[in-house]
Backbone bond lengths (Angstrom), bond angles and torsions (degrees), N, CA, C in turn:
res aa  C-N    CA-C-N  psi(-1)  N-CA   C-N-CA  omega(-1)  CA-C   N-CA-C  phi
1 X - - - 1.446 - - 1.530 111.08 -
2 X 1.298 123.72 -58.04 1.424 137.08 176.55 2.059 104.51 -44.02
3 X 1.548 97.07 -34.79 1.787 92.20 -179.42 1.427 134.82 -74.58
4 X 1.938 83.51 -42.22 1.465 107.75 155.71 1.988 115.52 -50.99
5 X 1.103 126.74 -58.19 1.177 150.35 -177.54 1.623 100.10 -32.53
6 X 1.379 99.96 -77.05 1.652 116.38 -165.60 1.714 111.21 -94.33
7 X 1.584 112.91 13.43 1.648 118.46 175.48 1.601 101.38 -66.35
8 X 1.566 86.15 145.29 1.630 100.39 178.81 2.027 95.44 -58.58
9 X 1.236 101.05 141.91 1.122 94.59 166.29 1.948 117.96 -134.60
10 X 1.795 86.49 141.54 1.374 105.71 -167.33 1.671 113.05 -34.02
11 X 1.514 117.49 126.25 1.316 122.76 145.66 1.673 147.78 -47.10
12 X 1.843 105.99 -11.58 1.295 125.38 165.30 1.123 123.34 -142.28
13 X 1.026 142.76 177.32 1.720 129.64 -170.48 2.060 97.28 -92.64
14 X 1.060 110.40 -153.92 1.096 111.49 -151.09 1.683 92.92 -116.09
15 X 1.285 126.75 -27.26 1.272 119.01 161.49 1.012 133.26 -67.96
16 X 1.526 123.54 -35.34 1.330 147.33 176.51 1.392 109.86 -69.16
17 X 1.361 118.81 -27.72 1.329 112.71 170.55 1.668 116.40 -99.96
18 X 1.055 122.02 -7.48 1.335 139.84 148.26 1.591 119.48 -46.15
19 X 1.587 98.42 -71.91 1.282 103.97 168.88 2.141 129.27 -48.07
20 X 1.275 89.92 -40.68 1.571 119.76 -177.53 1.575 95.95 -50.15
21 X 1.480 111.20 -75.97 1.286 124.01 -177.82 1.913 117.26 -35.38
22 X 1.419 87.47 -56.62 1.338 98.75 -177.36 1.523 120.74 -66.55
23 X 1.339 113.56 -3.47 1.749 112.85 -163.25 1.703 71.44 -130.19
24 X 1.419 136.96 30.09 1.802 135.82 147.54 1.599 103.63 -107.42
25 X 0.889 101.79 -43.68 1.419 111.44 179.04 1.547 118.13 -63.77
26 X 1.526 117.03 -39.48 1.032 120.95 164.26 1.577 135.26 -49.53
27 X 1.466 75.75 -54.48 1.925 108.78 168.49 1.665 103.14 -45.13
28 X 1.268 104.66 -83.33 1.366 123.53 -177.33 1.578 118.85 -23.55
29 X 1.330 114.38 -60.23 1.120 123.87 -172.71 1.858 115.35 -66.09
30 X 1.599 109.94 -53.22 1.194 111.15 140.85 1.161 130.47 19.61
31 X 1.473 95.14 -93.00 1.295 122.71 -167.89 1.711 112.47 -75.87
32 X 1.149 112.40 -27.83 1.464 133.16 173.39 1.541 106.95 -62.85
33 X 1.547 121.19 -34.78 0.917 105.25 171.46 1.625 117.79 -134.32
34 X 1.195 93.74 52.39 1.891 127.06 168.80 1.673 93.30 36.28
35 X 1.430 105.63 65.01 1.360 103.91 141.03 1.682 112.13 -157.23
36 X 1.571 99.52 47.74 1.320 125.20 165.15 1.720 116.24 -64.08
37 X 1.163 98.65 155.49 1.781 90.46 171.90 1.672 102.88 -133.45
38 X 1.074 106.51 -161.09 1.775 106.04 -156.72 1.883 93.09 -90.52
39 X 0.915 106.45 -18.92 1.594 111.74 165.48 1.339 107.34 -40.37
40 X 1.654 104.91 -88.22 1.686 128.07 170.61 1.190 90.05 -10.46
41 X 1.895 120.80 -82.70 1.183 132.94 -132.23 1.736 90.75 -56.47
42 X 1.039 107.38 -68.98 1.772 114.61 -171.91 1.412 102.61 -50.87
43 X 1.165 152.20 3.17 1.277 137.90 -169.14 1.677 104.27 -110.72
44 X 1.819 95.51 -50.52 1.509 99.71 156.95 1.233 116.27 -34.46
45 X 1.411 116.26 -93.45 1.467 133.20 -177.33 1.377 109.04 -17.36
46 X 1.585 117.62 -60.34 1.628 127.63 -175.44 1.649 86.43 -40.89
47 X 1.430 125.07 -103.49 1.551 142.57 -165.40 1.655 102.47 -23.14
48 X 1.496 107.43 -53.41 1.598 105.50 178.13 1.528 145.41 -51.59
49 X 1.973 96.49 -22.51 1.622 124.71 -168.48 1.734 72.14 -95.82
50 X 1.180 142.69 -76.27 1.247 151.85 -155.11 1.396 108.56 -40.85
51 X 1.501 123.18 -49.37 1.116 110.65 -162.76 2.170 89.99 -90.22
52 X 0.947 104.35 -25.90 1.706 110.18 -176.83 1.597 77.42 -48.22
53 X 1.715 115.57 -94.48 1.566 105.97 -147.89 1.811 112.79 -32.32
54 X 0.945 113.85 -50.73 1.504 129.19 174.82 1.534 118.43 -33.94
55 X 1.442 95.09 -62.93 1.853 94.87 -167.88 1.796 114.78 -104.98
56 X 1.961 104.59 -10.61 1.509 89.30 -178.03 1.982 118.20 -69.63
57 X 1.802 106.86 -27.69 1.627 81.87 174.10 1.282 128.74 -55.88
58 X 1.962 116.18 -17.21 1.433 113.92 -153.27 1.850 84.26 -84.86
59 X 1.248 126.62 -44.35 1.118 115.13 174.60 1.888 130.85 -62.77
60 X 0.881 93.28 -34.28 1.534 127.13 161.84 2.211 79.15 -27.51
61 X 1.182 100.34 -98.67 1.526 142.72 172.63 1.508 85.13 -3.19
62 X 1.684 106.08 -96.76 1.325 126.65 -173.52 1.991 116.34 -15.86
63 X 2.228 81.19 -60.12 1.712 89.04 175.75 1.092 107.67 -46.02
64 X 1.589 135.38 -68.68 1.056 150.75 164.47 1.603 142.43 9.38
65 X 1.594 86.51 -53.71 1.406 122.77 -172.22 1.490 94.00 -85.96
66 X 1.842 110.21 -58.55 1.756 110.00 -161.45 1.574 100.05 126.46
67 X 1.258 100.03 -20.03 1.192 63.87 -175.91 1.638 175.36 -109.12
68 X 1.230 120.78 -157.63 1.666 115.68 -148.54 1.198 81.88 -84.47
69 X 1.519 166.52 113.98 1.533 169.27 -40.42 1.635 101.51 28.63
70 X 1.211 118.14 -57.94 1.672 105.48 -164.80 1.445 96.45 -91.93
71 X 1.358 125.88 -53.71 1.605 115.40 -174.76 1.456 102.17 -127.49
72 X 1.699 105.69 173.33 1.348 115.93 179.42 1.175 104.42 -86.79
73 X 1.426 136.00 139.66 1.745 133.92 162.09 1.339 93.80 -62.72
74 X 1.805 83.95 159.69 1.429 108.98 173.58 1.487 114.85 -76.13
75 X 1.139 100.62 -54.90 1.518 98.01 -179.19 1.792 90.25 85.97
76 X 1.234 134.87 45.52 1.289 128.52 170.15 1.441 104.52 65.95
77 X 1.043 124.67 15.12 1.680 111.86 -170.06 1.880 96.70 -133.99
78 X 1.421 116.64 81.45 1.351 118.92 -155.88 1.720 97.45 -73.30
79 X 1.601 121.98 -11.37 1.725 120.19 -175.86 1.587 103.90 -49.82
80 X 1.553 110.45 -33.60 1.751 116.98 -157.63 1.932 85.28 -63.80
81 X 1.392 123.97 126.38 1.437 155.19 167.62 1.893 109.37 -41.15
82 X 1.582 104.82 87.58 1.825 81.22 177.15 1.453 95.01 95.33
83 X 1.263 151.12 -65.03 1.701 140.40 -175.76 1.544 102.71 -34.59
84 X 1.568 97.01 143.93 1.046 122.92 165.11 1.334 116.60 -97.69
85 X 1.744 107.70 139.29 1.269 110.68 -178.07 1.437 123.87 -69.40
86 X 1.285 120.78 -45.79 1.668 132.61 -151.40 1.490 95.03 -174.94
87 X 1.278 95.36 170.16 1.837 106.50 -179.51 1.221 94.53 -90.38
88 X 1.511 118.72 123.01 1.464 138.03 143.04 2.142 105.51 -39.69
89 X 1.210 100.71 -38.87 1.576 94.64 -178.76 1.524 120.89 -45.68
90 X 1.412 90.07 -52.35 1.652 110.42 -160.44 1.676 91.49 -76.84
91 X 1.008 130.01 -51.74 1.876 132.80 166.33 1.418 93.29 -39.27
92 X 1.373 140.16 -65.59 1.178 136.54 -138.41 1.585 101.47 -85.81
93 X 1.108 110.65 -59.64 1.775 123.55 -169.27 1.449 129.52 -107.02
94 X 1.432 96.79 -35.04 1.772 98.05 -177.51 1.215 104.11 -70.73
95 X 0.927 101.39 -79.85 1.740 103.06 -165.73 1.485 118.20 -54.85
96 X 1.096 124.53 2.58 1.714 118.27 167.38 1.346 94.98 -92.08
97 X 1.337 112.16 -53.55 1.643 98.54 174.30 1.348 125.94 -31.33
98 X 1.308 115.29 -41.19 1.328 120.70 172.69 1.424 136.16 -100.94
99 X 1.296 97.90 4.35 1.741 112.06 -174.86 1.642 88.10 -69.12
100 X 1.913 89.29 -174.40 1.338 82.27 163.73 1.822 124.63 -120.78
101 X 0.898 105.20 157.82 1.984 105.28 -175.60 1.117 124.12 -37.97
102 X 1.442 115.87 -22.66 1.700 114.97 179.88 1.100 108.57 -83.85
103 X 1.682 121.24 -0.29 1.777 110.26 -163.91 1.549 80.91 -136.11
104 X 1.657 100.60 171.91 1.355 118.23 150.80 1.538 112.26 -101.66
105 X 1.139 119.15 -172.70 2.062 117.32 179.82 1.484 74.68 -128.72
106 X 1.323 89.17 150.44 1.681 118.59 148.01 1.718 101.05 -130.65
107 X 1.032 111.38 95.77 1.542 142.03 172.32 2.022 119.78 -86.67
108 X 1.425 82.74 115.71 1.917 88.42 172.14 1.410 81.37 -134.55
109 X 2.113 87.12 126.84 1.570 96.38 164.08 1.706 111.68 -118.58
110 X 1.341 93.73 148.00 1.546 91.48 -173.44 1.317 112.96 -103.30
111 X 1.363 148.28 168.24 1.550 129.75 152.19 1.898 102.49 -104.46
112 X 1.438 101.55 154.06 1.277 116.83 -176.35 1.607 115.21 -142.48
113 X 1.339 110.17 137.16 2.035 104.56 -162.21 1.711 93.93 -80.60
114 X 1.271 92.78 133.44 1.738 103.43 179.38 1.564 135.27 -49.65
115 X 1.613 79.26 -19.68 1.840 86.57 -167.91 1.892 92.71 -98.50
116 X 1.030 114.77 4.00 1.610 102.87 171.65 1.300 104.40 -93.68
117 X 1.502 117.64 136.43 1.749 127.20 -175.04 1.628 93.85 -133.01
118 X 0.911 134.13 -24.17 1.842 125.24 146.26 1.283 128.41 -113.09
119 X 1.316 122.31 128.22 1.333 118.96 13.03 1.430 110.49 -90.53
120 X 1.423 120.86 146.65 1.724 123.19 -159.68 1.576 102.99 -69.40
121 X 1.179 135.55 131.65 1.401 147.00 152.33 1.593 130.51 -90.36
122 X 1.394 94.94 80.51 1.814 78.71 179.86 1.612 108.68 -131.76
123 X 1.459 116.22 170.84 1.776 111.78 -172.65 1.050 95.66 -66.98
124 X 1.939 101.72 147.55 1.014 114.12 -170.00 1.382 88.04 -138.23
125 X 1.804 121.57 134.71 1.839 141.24 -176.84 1.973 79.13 -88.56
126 X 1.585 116.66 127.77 1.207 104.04 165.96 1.893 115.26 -118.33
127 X 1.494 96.05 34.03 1.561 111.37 178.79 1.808 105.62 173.52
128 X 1.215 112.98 161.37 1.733 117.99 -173.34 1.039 95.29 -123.40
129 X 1.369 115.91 170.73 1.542 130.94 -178.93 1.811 101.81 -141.72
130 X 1.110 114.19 38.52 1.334 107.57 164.91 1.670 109.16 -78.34
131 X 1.406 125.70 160.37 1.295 134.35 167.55 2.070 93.52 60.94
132 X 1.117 132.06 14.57 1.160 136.01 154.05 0.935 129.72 -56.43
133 X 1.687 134.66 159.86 1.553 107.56 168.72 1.752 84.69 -102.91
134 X 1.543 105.74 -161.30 1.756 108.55 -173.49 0.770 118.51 -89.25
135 X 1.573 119.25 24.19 1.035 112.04 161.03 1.738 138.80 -95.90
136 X 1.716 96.65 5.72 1.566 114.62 -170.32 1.626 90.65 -66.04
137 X 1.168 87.45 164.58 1.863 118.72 -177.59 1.389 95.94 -133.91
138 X 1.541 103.63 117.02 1.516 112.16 -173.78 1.648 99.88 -92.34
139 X 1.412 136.89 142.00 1.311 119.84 -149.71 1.818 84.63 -137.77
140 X 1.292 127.43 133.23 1.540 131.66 -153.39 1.711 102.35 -169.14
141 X 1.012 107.86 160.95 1.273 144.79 175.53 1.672 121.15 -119.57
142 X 1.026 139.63 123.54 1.513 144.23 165.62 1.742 111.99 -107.23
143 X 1.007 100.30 149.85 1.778 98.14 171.20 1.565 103.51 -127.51
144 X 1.404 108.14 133.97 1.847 120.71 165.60 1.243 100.68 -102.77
145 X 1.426 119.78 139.92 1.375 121.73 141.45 1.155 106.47 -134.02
């Protein structure tokens, strides 16, 4: 009762989205087999911009994150086609969050599979910025797995 209660509930009735589907599908196919008309074309397009505003931040995100759903990591081996190296996140946000104020980071993060322990992968600081002024650039490595 409580699921029923608080379920997202639909934005159109159940015919209307029936119908909807079916006059994409129509479109689609159409056009699939080039005897679409500029109707199709615009109807596509409509559903296509729609679901873009909708789903590119969540992918946006995903890219973002790394993750292994959209591409394979590299695993340090950048030849593999399309793999991602490291999370752009952790380059972008984590680690300044946590650096420290007198420096900036220059951060490359890599991802690495957990159950490999040779050869060892772990972040590596490859210079300090103590007695610096603020303007040092602390220069590092992170590893995800």
């Amino acid at each position: 009762m409580l699921v029923r209660k608080n379920d997202l509930k639909p934005e159109i009735d159940d015919k209307t989205a029936r119908t909807q589907i079916t006059s994409i599908i129509s479109s689609f196919m159409s056009l699939s087999l080039n005897t679409g008309t500029q109707l199709d074309k615009d109807l596509i397009n409509k559903y296509y911009d729609s679901s873009s505003r909708l789903l590119d931040p969540i992918l946006d995100a995903l890219a973002m994150e790394g993750s292994y759903k959209l591409n394979p990591p590299c695993y340090l081996n950048e030849t593999v086609p399309g793999c991602t190296l490291g999370s752009k996140w952790t380059e972008m946000y984590s680690q300044p969050i946590m650096g420290s104020p007198n420096a900036s980071i220059l951060n490359v993060d890599v991802f690495h599979p957990v159950y490999q322990t040779n050869p060892v992968h772990l972040p590596k600081i490859f210079n300090t910025c103590t007695n610096q002024p603020a303007s040092c650039v602390l220069n590092m490595t992170t590893v995800v797995n």
